[in-house]
N, C-alpha and C positions, 0 to 999 in steps of 0.2 A: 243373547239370542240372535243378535244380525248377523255377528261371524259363525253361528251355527246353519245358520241360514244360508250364507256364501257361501259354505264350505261344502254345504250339502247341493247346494249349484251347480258347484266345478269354478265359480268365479273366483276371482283374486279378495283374499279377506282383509286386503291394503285396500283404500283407497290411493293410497302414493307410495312412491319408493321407500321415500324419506320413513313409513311410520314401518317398512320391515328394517329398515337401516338402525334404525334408532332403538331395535331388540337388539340385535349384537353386540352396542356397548355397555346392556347391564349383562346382570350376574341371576342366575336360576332362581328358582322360590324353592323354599324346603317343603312345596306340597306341589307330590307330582300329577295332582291333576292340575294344575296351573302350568305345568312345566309340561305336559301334552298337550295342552290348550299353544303354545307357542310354539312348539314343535310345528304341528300343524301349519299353524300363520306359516312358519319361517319357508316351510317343505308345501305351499299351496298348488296343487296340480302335478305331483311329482307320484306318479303312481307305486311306484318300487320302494317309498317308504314304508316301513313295515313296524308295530307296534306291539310286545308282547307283556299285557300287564298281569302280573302273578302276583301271589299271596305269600307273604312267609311265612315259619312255624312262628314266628315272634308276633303277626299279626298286624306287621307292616305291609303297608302295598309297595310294590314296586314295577319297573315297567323299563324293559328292555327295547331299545329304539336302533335300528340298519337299514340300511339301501340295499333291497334284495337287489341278486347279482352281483355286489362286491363282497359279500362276507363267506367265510367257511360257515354249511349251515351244521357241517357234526361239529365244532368246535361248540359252536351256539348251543346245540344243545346236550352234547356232553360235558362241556368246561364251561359251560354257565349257567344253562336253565336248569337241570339236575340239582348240582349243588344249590341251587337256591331255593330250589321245591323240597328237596329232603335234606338240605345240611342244618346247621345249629348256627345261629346266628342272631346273636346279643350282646356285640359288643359296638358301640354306637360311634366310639371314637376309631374302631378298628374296621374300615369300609372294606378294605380290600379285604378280608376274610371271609368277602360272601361269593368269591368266585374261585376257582381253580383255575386259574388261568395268569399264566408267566407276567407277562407286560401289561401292567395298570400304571394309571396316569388318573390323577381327578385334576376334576377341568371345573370351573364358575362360570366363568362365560360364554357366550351364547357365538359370538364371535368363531369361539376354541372348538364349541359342539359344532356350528353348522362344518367347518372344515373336516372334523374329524368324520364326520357324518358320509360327506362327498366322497373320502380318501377308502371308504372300506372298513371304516370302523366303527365298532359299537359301543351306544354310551348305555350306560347303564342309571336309572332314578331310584331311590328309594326314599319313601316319606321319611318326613321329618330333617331330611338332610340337606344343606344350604352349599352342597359339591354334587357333583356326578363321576361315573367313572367312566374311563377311556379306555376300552378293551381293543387289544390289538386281534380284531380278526379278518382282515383282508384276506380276499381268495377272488382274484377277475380270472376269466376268460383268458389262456396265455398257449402258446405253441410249443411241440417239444424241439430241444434242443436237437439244431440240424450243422450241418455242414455250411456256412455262406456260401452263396454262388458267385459274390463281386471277388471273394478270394479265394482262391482254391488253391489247395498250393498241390503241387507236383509229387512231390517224392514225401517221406514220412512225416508231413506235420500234423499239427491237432487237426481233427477232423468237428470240433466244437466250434462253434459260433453265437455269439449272443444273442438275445430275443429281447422283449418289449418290457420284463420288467428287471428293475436296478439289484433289488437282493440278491437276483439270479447272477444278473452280471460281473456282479463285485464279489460273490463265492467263486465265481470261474477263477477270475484273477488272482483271486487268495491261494486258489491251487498252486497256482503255478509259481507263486511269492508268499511261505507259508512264512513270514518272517512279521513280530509283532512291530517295525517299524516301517510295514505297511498300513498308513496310518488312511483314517475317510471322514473328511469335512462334509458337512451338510448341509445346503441350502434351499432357501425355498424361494420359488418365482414365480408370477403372475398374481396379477388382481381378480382376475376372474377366475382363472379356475389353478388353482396351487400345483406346482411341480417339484419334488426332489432333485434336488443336482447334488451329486455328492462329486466332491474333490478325491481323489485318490491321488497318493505320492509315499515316498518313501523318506522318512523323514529325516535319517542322514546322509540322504543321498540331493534330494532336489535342489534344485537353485531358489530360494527362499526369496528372490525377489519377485520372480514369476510367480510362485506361487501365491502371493501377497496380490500381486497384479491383479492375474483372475480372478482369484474372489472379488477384489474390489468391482473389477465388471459386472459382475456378476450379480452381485447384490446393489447395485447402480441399475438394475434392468426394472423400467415398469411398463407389462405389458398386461393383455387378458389374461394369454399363457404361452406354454412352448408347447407348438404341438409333435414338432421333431428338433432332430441334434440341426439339419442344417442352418434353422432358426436360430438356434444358439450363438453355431458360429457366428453367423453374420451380425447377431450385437454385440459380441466380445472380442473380435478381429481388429487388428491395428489399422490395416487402410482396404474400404471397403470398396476401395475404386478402382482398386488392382486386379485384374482376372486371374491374378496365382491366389492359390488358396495358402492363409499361413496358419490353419490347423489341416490335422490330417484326422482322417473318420477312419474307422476299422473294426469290425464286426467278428476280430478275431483276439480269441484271448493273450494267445500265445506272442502275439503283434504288441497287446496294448502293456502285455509285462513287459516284453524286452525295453519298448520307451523306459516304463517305470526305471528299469534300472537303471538307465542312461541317465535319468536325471530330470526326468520328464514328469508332466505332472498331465493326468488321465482323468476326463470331465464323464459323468455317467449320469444321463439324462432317463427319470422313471420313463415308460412309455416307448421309449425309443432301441432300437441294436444296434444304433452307432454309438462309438465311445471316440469321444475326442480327444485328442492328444496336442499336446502346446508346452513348449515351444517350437516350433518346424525350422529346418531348415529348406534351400533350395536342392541339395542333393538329398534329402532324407526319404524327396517322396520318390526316387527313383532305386530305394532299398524293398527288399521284399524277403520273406519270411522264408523263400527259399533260396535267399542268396547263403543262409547258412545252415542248411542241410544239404550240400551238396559239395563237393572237393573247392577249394576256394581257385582253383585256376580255372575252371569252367564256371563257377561262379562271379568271378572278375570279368571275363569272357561276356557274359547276359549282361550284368550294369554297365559294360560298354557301349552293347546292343541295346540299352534302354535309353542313354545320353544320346545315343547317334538317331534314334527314332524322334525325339525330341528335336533335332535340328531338323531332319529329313522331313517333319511333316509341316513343320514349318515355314522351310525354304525354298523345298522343291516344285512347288506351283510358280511362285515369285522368280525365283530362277530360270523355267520354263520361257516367263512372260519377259524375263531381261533378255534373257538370249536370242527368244525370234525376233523381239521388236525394234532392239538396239545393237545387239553384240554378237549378228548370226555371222561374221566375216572369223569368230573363234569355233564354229563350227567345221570338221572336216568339209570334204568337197560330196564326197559320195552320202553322208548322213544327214547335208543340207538338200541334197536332191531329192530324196527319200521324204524328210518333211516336209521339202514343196511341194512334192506327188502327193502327200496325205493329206495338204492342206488344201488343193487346188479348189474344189468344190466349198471351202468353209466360208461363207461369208461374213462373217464376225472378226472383228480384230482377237487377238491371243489374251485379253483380257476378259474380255465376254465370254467368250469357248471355255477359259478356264472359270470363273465366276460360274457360270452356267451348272458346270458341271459336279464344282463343289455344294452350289445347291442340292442338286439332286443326289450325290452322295450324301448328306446331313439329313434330308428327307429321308430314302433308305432306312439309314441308319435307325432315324427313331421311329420309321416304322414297323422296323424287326424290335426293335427293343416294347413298342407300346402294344403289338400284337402279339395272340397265345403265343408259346415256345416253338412247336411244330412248325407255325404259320411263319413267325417270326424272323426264321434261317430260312424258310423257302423265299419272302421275299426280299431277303439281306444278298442270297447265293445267285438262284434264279433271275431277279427282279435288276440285280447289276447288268447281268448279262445279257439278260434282251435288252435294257434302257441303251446300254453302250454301243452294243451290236447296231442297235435301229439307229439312235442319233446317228453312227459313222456310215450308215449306208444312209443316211438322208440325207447326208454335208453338213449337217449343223455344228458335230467335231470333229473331229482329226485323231488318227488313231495313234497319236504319239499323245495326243492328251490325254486320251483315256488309259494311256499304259502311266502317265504323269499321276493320275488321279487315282490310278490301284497302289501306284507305290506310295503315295502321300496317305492314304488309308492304310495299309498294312503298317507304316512304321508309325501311325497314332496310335494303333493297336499292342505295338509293343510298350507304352507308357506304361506302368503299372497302376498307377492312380488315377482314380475316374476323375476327379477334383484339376488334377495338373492336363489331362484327356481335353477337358472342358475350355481351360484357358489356349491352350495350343490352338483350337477349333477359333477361336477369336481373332488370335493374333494373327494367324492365316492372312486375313482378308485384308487387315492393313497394308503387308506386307506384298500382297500382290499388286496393290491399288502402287505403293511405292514405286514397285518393279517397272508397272506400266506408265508412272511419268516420268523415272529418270533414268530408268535402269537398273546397272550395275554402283551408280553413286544411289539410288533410293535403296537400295537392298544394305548397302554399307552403312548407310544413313540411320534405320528402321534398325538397323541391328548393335548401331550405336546408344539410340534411345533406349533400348530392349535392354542392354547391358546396368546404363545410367539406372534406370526404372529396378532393375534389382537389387543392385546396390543399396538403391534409395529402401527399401523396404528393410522391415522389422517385426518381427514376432514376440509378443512379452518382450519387448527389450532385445534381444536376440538379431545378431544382427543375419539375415534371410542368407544371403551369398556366402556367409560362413563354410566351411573351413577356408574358402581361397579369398574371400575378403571382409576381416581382416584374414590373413594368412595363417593358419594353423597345420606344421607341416607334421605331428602327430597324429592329428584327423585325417589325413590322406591317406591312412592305411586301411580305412574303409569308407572311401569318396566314390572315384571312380573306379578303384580295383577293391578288392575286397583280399585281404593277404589272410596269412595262416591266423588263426582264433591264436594261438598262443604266441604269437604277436601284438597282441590286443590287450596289453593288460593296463591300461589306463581309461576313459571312459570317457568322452567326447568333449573336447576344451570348449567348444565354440557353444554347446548349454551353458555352460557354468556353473556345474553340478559342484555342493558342497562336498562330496568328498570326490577328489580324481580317483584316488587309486582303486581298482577293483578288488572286495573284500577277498577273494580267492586269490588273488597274488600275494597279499599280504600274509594271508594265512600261511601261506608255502615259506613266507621268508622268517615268520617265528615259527617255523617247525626247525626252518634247515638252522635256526639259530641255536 
């Protein structure tokens, strides 16, 4: 009677943690009104619990238990309440015959109920029985499949993009790799609230050590939960003090197969529309989905322009700051006049002027990206141009900075990856700090460590600076140029994919045989 009394309260029918803890590690009663009665306890104050007890022709009670809001309710009650109010059912050892419904699982423990319960799925009680059953009917809230806007690709690619939950994500994929050794591991993460991670790879293709890897990170993780992919990465990444990112996210199917077949193993987090991919390299994330839908010498052409936007936004501040402070005598005569004439009113040294204004670009930036769409590009387009206009008519900079500051923007922009966007944005500012204590030796310096620092990295095992260190002069046919696809008939050394050769070149040579 006390716990009917608390329940009918709204108050907790625990006195302590410990006495709802210590239901999870028994096993159900074969009388389900004792097994409602715990229900109850387990689910205290959870409104969207929901409780459906029926009678059978046999005379057994039984009692249908979901978390409105995750379950399909026509499943519910065409493929399970139906049959159980009009089907035939007397066979005591034969449980699953009191439902029509594909995927049944009996579960004992209370443990295995609360989870299932959370996840969208319905258990099912009938007296007398010392099991329950596990109906699969999940149905949440989910969006239709759209285009992503971090990818867009230019000319004919998929126009799909992933969404928040995993079945969907890993049917996309399957399209595109209908092959039965596209294999899916599944895992599970968190303490508090359970997550699906399923592994996807190709099973005579992948590097089997990577693959071994992550899992083991993986199930090494104890957290509440994950509540996105960037979470993920960041406890399953090799060094997490590095500002390059060593997985890559991509929200595109057609992206996350090509990996696959390289030899790459595809991490697929429920909840989330990123799909992780591992193991990276440092040229990998300067590849994009339209570098091969388009002729490969205008192809080759953009990943050069993406390598050169990579240095450009990195060293063209820092360069600025070497060249006024230390090295203006390499300056023409007539071009150092000109920046004396812009600078005359600046009163800030070239480090301040530049720092200044990288702030205010970053600002900008996130607050086109944080504000609506419309809003967003008026104060990204607009908002540069009077901030720059007004500082250079107030002396504060110099109108060769602000043309330094549009060119260090525009070739960030040509990075393809938001991830490799981010670390650029970092290293920036050491780099200019360099500039302005030593120069031309700080810039050489800063770009010596930069070098070391990549080297030094690794992804799964994999080493980051691959194909050029170690050297792989077969990888170079899609590094920094991108050559004709039928030149490519091997598959990227520098993973270490169990099989190199690609299945279609093979096949061509036991035909011509």
């Amino acid at each position: 009677m006390s716990f009917f009394r608390s329940f009918l309260r709204g108050k907790p029918a625990f006195r302590s943690q410990k006495q709802a803890d210590d239901i999870l590690y028994r096993e159900i009663d074969p009388s389900v009104s004792v097994n409602l009665q715990q229900v109850s306890r387990l689910f205290s104050g959870i409104p969207e619990l929901t409780t459906r007890e029926i009678s059978l022709k046999t005379g057994q009670k039984a009692a249908l238990v979901y978390m409105d809001g995750l379950v399909d309710k026509t499943v519910i009650n065409t493929d399970i309440l139906r049959p159980l109010l009009y089907g035939e059912f007397n066979q005591k050892d034969a449980l699953e015959s009191a439902v029509a419904i594909g995927q049944i699982k009996k579960v004992r423990k209370w443990s295995d109920i609360e989870q299932a319960l959370l996840m969208g799925k319905s258990i099912l009680f009938i007296d007398g029985h010392d099991s329950a059953l596990e109906l699969e009917t999940q149905r949440w809230p989910e969006r239709a499949i759209e285009e992503p806007q971090a990818e867009l690709s230019v000319k004919s690619g998929a126009h799909q993009g992933f969404i928040e939950t995993a079945g969907q994500n890993i049917a996309m994929i399957r399209r595109y790799i209908p092959s039965r050794e596209l294999k899916v591991k599944e895992l599970m993460v968190g303490e508090r609230g359970r997550v699906k991670i399923s592994l996807l790879y190709l099973a005579d293709v992948v590097n089997q050590q990577a693959l071994q890897e992550v899992e083991s990170r993986i199930t090494s993780i104890h957290v509440d939960t994950i509540l996105n992919t960037g979470e993920l990465e960041e406890l399953i990444e090799d060094h997490p003090y590095t500002p390059f990112p060593q997985f890559a996210i991509t929200e595109r199917p057609d992206t996350a197969a090509s990996h696959l077949l390289q030899g790459r193993v595809a991490i697929v987090a429920d909840r989330s529309p990123g799909v992780l991919i591992g193991p990276m390299t440092f040229s990998a994330f300067f590849q994009t989905t339209d570098d091969y839908n388009i002729r490969w010498l205008a192809a080759s052409f953009i990943r050069m322009l993406h390598f050169a936007g990579f240095v450009i936004a990195i060293f063209t501040p820092a360069f600025y700051i070497s060249i006024i402070s230390f090295h203006y005598e390499v300056i023409p005569l007539p071009l150092l006049l000109s920046i004396a004439e812009s600078r005359e009113r600046v009163p800030f040294p070239p480090l301040v002027e530049a720092v200044l204004m990288e702030i205010v670009l970053e600002m900008l930036r996130e607050a086109g990206v944080r504000l609506p769409g419309p809003i967003g590009q008026t104060i990204g387009v607009v908002g540069g141009i009077v901030i720059g206009q007004a500082a250079v008519q107030a002396g504060l900079v110099s109108n060769i900075m602000v043309i330094v500051v549009s060119i260090t923007a525009i070739a960030s922009f040509i990075v393809p990856n938001v991830e490799m966007l981010h670390g650029i944005r970092l290293i920036r500012f050491p780099m200019m700090l360099l500039a302005a204590a030593f120069g031309a030796v700080g810039i050489i310096s800063g770009t010596m460590a930069l070098v070391a620092h990549l080297l030094s990295l690794e992804s799964l095992g994999v080493p980051y600076s691959a194909p050029i260190s170690p050297l792989r002069l077969s990888d170079m046919k899609d590094t920094f140029v991108r050559l004709p696809m039928r030149m490519m008939t091997k598959r990227p050394v520098s993973i270490r994919p169990s099989q190199l050769q690609r299945q279609g070149d093979r096949r061509k040579r036991r035909e011509d045989q």
